[in-house]
C-alpha positions as CSV (number, residue, x, y, z in Angstrom):
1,X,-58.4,-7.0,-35.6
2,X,-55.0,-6.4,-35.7
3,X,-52.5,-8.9,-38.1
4,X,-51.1,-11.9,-35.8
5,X,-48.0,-11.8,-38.3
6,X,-47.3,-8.1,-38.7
7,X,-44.2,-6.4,-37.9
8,X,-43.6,-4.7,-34.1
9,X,-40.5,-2.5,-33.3
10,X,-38.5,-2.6,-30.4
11,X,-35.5,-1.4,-29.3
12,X,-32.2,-3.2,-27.9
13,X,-29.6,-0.9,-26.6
14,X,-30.4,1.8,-28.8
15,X,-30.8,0.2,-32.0
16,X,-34.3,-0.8,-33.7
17,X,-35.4,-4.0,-34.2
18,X,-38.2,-5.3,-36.1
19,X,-40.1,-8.6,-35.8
20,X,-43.0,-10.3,-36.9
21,X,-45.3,-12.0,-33.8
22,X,-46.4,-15.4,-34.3
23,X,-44.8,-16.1,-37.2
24,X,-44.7,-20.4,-36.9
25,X,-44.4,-20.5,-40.8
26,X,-40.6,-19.7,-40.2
27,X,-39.7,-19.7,-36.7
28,X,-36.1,-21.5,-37.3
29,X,-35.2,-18.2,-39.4
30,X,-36.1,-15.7,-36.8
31,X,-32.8,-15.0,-35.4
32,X,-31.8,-14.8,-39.1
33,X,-34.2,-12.0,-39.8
34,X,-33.4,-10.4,-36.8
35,X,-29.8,-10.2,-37.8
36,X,-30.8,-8.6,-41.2
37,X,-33.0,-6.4,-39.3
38,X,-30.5,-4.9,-37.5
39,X,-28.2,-4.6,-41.0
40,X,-31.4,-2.2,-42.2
41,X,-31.6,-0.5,-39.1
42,X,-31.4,2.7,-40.8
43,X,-33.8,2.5,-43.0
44,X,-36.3,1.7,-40.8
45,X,-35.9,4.5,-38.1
46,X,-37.2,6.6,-41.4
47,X,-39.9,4.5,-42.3
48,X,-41.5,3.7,-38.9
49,X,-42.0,5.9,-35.7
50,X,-40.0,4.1,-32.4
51,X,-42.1,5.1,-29.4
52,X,-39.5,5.2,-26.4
53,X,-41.8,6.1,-23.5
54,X,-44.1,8.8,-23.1
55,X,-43.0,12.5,-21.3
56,X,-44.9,12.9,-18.6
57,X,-46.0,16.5,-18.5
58,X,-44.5,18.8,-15.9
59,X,-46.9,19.3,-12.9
60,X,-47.6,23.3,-12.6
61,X,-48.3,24.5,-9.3
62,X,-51.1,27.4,-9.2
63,X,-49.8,30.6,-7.1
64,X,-53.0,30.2,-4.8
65,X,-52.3,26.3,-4.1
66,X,-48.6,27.5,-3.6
67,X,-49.6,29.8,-1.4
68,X,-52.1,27.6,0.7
69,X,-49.5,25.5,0.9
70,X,-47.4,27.8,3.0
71,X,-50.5,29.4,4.7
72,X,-51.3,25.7,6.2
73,X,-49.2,25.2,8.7
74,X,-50.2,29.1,9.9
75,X,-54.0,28.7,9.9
76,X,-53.5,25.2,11.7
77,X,-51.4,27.0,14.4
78,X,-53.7,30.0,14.7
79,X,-56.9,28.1,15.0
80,X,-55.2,25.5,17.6
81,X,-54.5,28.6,20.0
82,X,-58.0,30.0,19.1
83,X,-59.5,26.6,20.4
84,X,-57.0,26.1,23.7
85,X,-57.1,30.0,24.5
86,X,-60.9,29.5,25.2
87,X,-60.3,26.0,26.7
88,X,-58.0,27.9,29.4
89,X,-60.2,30.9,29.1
90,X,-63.3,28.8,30.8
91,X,-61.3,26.5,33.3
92,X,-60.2,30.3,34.7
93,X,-63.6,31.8,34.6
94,X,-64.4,29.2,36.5
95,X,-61.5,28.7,39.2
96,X,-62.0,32.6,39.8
97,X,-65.8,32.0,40.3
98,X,-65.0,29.2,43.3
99,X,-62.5,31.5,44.2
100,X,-64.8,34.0,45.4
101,X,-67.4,31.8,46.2
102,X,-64.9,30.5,49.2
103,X,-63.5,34.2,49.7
104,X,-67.2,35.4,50.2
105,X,-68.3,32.1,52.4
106,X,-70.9,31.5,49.3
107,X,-71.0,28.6,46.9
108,X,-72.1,28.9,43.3
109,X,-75.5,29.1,42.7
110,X,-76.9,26.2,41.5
111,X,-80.0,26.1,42.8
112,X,-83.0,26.5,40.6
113,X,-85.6,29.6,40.3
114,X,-88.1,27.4,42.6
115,X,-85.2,26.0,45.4
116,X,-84.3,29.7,45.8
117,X,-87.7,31.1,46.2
118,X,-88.6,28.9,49.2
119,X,-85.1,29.3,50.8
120,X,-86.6,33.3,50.7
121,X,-89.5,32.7,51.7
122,X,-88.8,30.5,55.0
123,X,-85.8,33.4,55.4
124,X,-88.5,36.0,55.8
125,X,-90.4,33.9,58.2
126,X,-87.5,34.7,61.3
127,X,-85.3,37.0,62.3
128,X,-81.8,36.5,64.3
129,X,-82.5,38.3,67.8
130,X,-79.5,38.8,69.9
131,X,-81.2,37.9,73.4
132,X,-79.8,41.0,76.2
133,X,-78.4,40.0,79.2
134,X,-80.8,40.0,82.2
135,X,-78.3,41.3,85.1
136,X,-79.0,41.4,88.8
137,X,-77.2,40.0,92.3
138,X,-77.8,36.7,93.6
139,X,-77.7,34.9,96.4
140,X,-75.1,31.9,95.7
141,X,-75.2,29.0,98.5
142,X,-72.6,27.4,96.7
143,X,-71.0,25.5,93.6
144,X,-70.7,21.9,92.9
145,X,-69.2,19.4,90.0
146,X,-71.9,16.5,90.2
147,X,-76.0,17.1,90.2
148,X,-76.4,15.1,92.7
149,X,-74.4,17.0,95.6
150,X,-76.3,20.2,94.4
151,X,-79.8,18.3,95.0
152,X,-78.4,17.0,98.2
153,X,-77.4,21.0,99.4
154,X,-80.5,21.7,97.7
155,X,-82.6,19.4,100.3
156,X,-80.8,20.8,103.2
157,X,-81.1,24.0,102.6
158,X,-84.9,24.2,102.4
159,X,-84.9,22.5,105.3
160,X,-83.6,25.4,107.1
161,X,-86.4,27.2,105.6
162,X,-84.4,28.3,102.5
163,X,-85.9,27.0,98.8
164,X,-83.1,27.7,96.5
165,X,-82.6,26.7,93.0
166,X,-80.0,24.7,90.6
167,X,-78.6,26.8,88.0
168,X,-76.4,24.5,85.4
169,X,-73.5,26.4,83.9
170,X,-70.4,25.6,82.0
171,X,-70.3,22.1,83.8
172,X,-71.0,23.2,86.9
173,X,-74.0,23.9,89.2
174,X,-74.9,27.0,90.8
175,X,-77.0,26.4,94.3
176,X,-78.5,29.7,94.3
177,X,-81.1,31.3,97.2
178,X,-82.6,34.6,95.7
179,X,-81.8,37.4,93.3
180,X,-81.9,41.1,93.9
181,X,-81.7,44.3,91.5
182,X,-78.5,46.1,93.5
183,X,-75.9,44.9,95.5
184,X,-77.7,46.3,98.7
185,X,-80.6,44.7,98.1
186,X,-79.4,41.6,97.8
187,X,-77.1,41.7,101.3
188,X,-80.5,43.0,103.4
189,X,-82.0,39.8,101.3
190,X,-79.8,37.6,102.4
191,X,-80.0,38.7,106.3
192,X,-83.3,38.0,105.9
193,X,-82.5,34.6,105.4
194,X,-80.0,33.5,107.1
195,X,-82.4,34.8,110.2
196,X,-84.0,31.7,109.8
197,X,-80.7,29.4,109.9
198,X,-77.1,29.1,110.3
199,X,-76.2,29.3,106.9
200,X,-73.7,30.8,104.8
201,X,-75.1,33.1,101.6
202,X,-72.7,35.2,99.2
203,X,-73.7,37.7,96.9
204,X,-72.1,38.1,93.6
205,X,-73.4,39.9,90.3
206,X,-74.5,37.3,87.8
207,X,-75.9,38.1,84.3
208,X,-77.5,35.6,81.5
209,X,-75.0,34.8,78.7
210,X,-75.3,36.5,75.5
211,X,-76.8,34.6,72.3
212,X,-78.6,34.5,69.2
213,X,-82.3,32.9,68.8
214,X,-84.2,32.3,65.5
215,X,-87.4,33.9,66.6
216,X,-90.8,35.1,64.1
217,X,-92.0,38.8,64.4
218,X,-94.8,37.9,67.3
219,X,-91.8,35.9,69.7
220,X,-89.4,39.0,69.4
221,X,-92.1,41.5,70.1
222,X,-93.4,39.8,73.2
223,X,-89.6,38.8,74.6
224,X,-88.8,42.1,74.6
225,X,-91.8,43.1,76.8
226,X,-91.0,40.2,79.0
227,X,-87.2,41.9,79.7
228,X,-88.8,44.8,80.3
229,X,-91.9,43.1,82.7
230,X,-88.6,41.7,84.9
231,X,-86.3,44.4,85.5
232,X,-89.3,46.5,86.7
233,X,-90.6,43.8,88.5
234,X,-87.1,43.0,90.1
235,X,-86.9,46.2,90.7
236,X,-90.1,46.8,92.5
237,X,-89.6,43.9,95.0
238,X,-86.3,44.4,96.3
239,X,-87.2,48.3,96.5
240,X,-91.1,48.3,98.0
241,X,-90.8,44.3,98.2
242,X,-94.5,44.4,95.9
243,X,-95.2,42.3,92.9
244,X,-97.9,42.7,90.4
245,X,-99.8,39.6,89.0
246,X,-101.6,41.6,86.7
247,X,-98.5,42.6,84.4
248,X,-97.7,39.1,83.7
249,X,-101.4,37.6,83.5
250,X,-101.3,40.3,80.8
251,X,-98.2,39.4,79.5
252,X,-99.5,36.0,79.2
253,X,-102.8,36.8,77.4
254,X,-100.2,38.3,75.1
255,X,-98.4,35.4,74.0
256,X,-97.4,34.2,70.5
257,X,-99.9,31.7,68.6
258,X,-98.5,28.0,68.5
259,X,-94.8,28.7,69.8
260,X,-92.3,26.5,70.2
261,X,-88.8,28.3,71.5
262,X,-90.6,29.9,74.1
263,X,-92.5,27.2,75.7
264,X,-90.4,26.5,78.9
265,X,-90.2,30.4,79.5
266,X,-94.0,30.6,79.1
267,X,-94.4,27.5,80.6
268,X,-92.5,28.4,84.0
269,X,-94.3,32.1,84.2
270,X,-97.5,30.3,84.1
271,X,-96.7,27.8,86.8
272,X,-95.8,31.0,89.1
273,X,-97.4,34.1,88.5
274,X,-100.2,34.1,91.0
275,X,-97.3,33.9,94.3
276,X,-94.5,35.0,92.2
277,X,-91.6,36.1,94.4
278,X,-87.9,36.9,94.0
279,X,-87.1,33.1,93.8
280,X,-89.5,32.6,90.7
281,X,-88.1,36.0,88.8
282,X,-84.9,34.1,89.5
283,X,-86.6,31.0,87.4
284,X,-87.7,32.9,84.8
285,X,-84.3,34.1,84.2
286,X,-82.8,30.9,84.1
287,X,-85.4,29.8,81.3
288,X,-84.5,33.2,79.3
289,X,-81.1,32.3,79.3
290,X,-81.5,28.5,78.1
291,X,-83.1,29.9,74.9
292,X,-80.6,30.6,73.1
293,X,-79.3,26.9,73.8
């Protein structure tokens, strides 16, 4: 335990002094002694050490620290444009990849394995057929803005002994009397007519409009034999003005299972084959060309 009353050294500008702590025996002398103190000021600086303060050591820096410390800065940089060169690297990727998706008329695919499978599969199931044009003359008995006129011509024409049919186009409806394969054919046709009224009849080519039509494997195979089953059977009655029933019964028999798209077509052939004429070839062309409406 150390002494209460033993001697501490200080110093006061420079010069040593030496007191005792706690010394109450004396306290009215202290000044005195420190007086004297300073008088032996010499002496003491021999006899007792004066700590001052302690030297802190000098901090060494080690050459790899001093390096890392310049390095720093460097690595920070380099690893920043590591991290935003591949931030900008994706956001391109991608932009080019919408890029092209809208260049090519093709989104991104982002269906999964299962989506894209069925989108195959119901592909396979149809084929785009670009329906031909059936062409031929007709016998036009006139043209008219509102239905209702055409019905009204309609009437009054087969009451002069001439059925005729309403063909709606573009708006507009066609009152039409017959159809022929040539030009010829269809002039002797309509002097046949008008034989049995005074009524006016103008021929003018006509053709069905082109267009596409979703169709399966069994409805393309048996359209084409129907445009082939019309043209020789317009054909054969405006040449030898005979018609065979037998084709189309055929044709019939010969329909697609469970079809939808061609169920008006099929639907007026039936309705007509057994006293077809030129009026119900003329029909089954209009049916033909509403298909691919």
């Amino acid at each position: 335990m150390m002494d209460k009353n033993k001697a501490v050294l200080v110093e006061d500008n420079g010069k040593q002094l030496k007191y005792k702590l706690n010394d109450r025996t004396n306290q009215s002398s202290a000044n005195k002694e420190l007086a004297a103190t300073l008088d032996d000021s010499d002496d003491a600086e021999d006899s007792v050490p004066v700590i001052t303060g302690l030297n802190k050591p000098k901090k060494t820096h080690n050459k790899k620290q001093h390096r890392f410390h310049y390095l720093k800065p460097i690595l920070i940089a380099v690893t920043s444009a590591i991290i935003i060169g591949s931030i900008l690297g994706l956001g391109m990727l991608r932009l080019f990849v919408d890029v092209e998706g809208d260049v090519t008329g093709q989104a991104p695919n982002n269906n999964n394995p299962s989506t894209v499978t069925e989108k195959n599969e119901a592909a396979s199931d149809g084929v785009i057929v670009q329906l031909d044009p059936l062409e031929a003359h007709i016998l036009q008995a006139g043209i008219f803005s509102e239905k209702e006129n055409a019905e009204q011509w309609s009437d009054n024409y087969a009451a002069e002994g001439i059925p005729t049919i309403t063909w709606e186009r573009d708006n507009q409806y066609f009152l039409i009397a017959g159809v022929a394969n040539t030009k010829e054919d269809a002039k002797f046709l309509a002097d046949e007519l008008k034989k049995n009224g005074s009524v006016d009849l103008y021929v003018k080519e006509w053709a069905t409009i082109n267009g596409d039509l979703e169709l399966t494997a069994d409805e393309e195979n048996w359209l084409v034999q129907f445009q082939a089953e019309w043209r020789d059977s317009l054909k054969n009655l405006s040449e030898q003005n005979t018609f065979s029933t037998e084709i189309w019964s055929d044709l019939l028999a010969a329909k697609p299972d469970q079809t939808e798209k061609l169920s008006s077509l099929l639907s007026s052939i039936s309705n007509s084959v057994d006293n077809a004429n030129h009026l119900q070839l003329l029909q089954w062309m209009y049916h033909y060309e509403q298909l691919a409406k």
